[in-house]
N, CA, C and O of each residue as an XYZ file, in Angstrom:
364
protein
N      15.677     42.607    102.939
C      15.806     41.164    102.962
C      16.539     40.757    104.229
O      17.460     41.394    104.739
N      15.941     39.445    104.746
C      16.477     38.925    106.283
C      17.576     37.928    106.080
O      17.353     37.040    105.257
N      18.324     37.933    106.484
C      19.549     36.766    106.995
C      20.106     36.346    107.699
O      20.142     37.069    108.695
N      20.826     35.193    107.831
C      20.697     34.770    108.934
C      22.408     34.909    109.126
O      23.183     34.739    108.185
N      22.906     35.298    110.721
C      24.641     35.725    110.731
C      24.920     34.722    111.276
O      24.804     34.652    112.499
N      25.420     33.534    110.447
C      26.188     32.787    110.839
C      27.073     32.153    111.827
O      27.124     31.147    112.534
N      27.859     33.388    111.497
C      29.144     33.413    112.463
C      28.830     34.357    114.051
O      29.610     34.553    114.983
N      27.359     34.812    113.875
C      27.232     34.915    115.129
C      25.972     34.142    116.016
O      25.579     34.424    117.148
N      25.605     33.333    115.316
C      24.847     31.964    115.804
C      25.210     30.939    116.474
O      26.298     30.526    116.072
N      24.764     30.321    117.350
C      25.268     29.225    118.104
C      24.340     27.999    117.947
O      23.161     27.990    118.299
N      25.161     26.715    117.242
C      24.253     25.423    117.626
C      24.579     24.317    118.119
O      25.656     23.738    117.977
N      23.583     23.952    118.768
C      24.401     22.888    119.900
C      23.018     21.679    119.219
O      22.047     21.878    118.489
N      23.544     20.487    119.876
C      22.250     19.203    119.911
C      20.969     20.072    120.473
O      20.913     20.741    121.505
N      20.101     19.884    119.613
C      18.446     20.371    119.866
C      18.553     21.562    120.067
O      17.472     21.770    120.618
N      19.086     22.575    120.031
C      19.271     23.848    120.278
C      19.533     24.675    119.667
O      20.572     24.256    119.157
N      19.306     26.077    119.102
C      19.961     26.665    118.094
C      19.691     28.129    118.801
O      18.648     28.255    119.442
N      20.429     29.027    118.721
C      20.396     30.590    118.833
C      20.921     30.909    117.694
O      22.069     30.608    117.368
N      19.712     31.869    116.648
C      20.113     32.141    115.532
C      19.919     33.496    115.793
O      18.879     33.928    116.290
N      21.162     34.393    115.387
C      20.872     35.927    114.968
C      20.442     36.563    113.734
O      21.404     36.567    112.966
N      19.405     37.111    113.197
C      18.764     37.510    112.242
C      18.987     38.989    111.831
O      18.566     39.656    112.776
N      19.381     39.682    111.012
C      19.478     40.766    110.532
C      18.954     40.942    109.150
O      18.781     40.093    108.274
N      18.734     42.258    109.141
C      17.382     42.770    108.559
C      17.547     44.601    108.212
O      18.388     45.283    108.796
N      16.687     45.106    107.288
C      16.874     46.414    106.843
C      16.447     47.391    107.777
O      17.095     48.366    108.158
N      14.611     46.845    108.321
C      13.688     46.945    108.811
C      13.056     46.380    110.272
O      12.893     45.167    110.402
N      12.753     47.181    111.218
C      11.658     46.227    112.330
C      10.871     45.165    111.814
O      10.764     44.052    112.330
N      10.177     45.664    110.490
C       8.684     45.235    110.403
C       9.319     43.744    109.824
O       8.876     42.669    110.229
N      10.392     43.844    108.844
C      10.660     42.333    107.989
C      10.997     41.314    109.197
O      11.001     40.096    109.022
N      11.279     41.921    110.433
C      11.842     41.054    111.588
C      10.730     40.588    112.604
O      10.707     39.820    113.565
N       9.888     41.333    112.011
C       8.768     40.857    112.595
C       7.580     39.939    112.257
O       6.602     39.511    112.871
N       8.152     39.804    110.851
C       7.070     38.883    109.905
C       7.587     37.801    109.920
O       8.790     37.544    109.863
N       6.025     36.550    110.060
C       6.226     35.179    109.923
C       7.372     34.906    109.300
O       8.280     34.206    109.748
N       7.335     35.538    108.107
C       8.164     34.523    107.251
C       9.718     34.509    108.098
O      10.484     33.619    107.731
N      10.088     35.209    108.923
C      11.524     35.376    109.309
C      11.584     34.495    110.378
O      12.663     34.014    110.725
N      10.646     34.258    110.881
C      10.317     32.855    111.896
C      10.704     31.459    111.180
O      11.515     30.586    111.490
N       9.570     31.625    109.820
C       9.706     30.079    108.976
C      11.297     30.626    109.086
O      11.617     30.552    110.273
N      12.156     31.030    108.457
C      13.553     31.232    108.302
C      14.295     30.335    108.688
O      14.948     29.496    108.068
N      14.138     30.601    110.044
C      14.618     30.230    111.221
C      14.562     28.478    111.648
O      15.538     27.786    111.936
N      13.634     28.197    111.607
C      12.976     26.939    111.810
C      13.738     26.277    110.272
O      14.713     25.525    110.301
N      13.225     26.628    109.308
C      14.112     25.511    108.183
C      15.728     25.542    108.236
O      16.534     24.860    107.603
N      15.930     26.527    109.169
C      17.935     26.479    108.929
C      17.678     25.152    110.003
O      17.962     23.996    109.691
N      17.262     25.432    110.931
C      17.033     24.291    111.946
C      17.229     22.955    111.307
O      18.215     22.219    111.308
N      16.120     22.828    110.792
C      15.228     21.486    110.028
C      16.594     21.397    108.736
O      16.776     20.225    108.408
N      17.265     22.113    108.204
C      18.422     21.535    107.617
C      19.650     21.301    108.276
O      20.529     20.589    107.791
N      19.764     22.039    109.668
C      20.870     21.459    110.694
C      21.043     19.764    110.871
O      22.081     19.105    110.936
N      19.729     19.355    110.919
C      19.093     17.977    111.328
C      18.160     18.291    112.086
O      17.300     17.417    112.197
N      17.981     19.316    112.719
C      16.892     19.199    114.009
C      15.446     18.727    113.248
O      14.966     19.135    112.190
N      14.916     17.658    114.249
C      13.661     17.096    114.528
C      12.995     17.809    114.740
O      12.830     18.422    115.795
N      12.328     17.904    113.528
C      10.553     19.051    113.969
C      10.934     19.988    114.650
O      10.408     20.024    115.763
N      11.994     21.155    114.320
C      12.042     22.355    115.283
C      11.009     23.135    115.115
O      10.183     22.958    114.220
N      10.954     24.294    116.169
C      10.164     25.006    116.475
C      10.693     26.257    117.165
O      11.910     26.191    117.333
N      10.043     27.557    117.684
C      10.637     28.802    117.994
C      10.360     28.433    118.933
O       9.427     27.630    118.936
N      10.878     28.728    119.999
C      11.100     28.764    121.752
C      10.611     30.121    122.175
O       9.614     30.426    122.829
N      11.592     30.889    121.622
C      11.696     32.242    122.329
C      12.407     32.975    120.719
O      12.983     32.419    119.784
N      12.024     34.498    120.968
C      12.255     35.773    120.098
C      12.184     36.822    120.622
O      11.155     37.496    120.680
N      13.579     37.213    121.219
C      13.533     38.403    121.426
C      13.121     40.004    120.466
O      12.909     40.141    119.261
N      13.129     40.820    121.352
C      12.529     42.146    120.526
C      13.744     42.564    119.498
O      14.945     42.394    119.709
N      13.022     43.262    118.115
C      14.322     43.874    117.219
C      15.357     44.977    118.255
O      15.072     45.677    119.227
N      16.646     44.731    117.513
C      17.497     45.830    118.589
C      18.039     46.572    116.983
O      17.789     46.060    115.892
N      18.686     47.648    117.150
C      19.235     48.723    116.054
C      20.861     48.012    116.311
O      21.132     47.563    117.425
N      21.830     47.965    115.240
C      23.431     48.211    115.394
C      23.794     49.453    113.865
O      23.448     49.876    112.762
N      24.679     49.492    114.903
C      25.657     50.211    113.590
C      26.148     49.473    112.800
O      25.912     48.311    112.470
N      27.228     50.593    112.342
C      27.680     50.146    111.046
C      28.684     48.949    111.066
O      29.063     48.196    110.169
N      29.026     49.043    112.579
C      29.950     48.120    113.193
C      29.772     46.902    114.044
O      30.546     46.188    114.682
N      28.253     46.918    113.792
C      27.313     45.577    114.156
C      27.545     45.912    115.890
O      27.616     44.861    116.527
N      27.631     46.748    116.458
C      27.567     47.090    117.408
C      26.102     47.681    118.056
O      25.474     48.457    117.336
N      25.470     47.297    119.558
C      24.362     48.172    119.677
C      24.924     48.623    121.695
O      25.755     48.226    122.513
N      23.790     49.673    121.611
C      24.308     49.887    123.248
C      22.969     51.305    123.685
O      22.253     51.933    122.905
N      23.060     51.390    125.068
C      21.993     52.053    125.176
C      21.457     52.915    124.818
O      20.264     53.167    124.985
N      22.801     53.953    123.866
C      22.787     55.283    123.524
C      22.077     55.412    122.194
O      21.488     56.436    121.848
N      22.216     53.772    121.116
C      21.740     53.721    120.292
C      20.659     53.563    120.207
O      19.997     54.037    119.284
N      19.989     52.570    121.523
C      18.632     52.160    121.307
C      17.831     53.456    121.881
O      16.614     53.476    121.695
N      18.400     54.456    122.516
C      17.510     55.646    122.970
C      17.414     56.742    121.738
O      16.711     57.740    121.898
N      17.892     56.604    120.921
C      18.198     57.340    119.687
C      19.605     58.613    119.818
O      19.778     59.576    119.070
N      20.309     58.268    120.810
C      21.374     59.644    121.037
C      22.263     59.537    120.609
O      23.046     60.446    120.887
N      22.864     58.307    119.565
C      23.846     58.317    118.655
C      23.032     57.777    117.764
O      21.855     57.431    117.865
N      24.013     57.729    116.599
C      23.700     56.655    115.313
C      24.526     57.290    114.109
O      25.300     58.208    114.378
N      24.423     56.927    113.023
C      22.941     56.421    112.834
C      22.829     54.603    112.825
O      23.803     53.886    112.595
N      22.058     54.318    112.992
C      21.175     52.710    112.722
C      21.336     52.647    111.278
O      20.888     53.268    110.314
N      22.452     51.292    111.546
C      22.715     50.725    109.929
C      21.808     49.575    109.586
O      21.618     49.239    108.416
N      21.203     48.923    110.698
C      20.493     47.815    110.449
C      19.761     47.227    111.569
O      20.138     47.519    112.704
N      18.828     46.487    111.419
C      18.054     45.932    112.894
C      18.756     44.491    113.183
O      19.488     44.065    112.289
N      18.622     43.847    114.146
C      18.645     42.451    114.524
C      17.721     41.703    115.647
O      17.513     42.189    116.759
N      17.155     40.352    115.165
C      16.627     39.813    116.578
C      17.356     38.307    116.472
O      17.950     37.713    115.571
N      17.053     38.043    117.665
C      17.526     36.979    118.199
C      16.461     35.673    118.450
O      15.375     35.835    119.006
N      16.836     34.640    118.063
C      15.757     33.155    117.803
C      16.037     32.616    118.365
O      17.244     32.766    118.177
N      15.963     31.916    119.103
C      16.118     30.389    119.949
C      15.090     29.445    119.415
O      13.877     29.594    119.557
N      15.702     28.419    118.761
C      15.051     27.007    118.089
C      15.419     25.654    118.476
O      16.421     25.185    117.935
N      14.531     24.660    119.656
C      14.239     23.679    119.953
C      14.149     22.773    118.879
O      13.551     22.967    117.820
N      14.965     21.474    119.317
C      14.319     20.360    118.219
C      13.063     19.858    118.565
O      12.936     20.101    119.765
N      11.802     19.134    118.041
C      10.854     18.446    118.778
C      11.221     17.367    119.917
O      12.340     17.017    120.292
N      10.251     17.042    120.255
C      10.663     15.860    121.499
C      10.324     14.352    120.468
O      10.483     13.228    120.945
């Protein structure tokens, strides 16, 4: 199951960077974690938001930490995935 980290999200007027964490790549990769995203928006107030940009899933530990060693597989283990949303209000 996907959620959304709060406390490491940023929202400004028309703007939102939401961080998403997740068990899995694949749940971070499905629509529905998009819609997610867009209705936290649309209950912020934002006007008709929409996804901008989505970066690729990254791995953290257990300590919500990630870094190159993790994403090459030479430490771990991978406690969980995360991607990153950027959500526009409409014009």
């Amino acid at each position: 199951m996907v959620s959304i980290l709060d406390d490491l999200s940023q929202v400004s007027t028309g703007r939102a960077e939401f961080v998403v964490e997740g068990e899995n790549i694949e749940e971070l990769l499905n629509s529905e974690t998009a819609n997610l995203v867009v209705k936290k928006a649309a209950e912020l107030g934002f006007n008709r938001p929409g996804v901008s940009n989505a970066g690729g899933p990254y791995p953290v530990d257990s300590a919500g930490q990630t870094d190159d060693d993790l994403l090459m597989g030479k430490r771990g283990p991978v406690a969980k995935y995360r991607r990153d949303f950027i959500v526009l209000a409409g014009i």
